[in-house]
N, C-alpha and C positions, 0 to 999 in steps of 0.2 A: 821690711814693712811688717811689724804686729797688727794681732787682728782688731787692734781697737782701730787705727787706721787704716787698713786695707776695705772696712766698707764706704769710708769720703774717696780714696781712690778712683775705686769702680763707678759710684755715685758719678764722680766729675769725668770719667772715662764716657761710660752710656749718655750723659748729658750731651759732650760733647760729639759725639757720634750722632745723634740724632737731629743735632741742631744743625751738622755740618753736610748730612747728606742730601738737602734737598738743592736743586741742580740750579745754583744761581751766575752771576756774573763770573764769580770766580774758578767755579768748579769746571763752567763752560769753556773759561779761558784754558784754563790747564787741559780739556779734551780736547781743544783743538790745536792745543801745542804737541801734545801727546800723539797725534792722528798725523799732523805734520812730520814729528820725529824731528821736532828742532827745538834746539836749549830748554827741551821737558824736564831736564831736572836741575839746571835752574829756576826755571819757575814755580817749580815745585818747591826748592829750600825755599825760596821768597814768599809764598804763602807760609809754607812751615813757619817761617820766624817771626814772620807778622802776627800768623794766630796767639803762638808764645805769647809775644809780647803784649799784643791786649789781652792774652789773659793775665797774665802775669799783672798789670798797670788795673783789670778790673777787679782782684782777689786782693790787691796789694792795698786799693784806697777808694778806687772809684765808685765803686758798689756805697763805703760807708759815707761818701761826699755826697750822696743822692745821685751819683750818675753823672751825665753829660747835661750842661746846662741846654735852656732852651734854644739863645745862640749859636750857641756853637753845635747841638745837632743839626739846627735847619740849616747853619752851613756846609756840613758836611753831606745832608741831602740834597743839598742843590746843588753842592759841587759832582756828588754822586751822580744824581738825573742827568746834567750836562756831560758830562763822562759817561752813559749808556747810552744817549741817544747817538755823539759821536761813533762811539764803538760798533754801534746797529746799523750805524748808516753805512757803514765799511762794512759789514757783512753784507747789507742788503747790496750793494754795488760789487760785490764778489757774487751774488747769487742771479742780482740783473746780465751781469759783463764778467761769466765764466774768462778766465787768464785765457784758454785756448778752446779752441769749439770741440766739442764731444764728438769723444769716436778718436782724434788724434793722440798720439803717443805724450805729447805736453801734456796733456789734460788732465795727467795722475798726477802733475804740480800744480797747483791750481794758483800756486804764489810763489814770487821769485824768494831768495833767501834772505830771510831777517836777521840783520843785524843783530852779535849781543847785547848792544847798547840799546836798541828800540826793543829787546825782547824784555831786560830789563827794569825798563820804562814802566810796558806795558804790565809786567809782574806786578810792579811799586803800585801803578795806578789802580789796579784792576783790585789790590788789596788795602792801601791806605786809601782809596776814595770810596770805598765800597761801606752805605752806611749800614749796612747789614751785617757784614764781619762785625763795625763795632760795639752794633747792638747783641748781637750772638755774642760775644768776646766778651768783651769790654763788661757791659750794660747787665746782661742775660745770668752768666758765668759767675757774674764779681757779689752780683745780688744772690744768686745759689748756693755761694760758698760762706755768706750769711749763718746757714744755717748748722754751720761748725766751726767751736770755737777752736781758736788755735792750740797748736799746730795743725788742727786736722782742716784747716782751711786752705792751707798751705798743700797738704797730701791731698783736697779735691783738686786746686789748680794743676799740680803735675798731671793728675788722670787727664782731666782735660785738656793739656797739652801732648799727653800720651795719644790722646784721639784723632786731636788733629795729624800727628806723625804719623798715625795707621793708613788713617783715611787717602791724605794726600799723597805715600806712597805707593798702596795701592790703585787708585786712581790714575797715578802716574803708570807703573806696569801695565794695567788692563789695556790703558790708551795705546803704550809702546807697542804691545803686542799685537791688538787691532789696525796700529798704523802700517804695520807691514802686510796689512793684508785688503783692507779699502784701499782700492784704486781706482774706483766706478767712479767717473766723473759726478755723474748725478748725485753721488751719497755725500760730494764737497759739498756741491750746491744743496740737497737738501737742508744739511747742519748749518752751514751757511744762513739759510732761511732761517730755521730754526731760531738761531743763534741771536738774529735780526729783531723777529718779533719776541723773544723774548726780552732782550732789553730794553727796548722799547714800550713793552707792556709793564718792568718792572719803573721803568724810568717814569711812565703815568701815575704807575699805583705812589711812587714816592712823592712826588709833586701832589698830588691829590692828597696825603697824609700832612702838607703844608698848609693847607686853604683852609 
């Protein structure tokens, strides 16, 4: 990397960093696979490749096509809303109807073991139905890199896929390492809650950006 592109690099690295640390469906997903210590880094690549890939697909064309048509966003929001409120409701029923009652030695599992195949699922869903990755990605990313002409549009997308790699492994670690040490029953059920009203509050805010 010479210096004329190493500052779209950094440019599309901090872009990316910034847009991906706020704590939404996805990041959620992955702390509580990470807290579990169950197929964490699978779900981890599968975020990883999907951020790629919509940056790649919004640096590649989609930025200079105007985006995501009207269509096809508000179907990917609505598919999105119905995919969080599901999701919500499974936590909120994990937070009503703890697996084992508090104070019992089960209670540090708070879930029997998942499937790779449903963990899988959940990875695909949690990031292809997620209309915010494709706005971050996609949408956000592909219009930023606008404002370098090539190649150096090209050396923004790597940064910002440099970012997503940072983030989500790291993320992945903190979780790994905190999951061997939460075993308070209350701390499942709290994130649980957590975990509940947040997508539920983000699944409103979406639907309401439709009306």
């Amino acid at each position: 990397m010479n210096l004329f592109t190493a500052p779209a690099f950094f440019a599309g690295l901090a872009l990316s960093l910034s847009l991906i640390m706020a704590i939404g469906p996805q990041n959620a997903h992955v702390m509580r696979m990470g807290l579990r210590r169950e197929h964490l880094w699978l779900t981890v690549a599968i975020c990883i490749v999907t951020d790629v890939t919509l940056i790649a697909v919004g640096v590649g064309g989609l930025a200079q096509l105007g985006g995501l048509s009207a269509k096809l966003l508000g179907a990917f929001t609505g598919a999105g809303a119905v995919l969080l409120f599901l999701y919500g409701a499974q936590a909120m029923q994990r937070f009503v109807r703890p697996a084992a009652p508090a104070g019992s030695a089960a209670a540090s599992e708070p879930e029997t073991a998942m499937s790779r195949r449903r963990a899988v699922g959940l990875a695909l869903a949690m990031s292809w139905l997620n209309p915010h990755a494709w706005l971050d990605t996609a949408v956000l990313m592909g219009t930023a890199s606008l404002a370098y002409a090539r190649p150096d549009n090209a050396v923004f997308g790597l940064g910002a896929a440099a970012g997503s790699l940072l983030w989500f492994v790291a993320l992945g670690v903190a979780m790994w390492s905190l999951g061997s040490r939460l075993k308070a029953p209350w701390i499942w059920r709290a994130l649980d809650g957590l975990v509940a009203l947040m997508m539920w509050g983000t699944a409103l805010w979406l639907l309401a950006g439709l009306l």
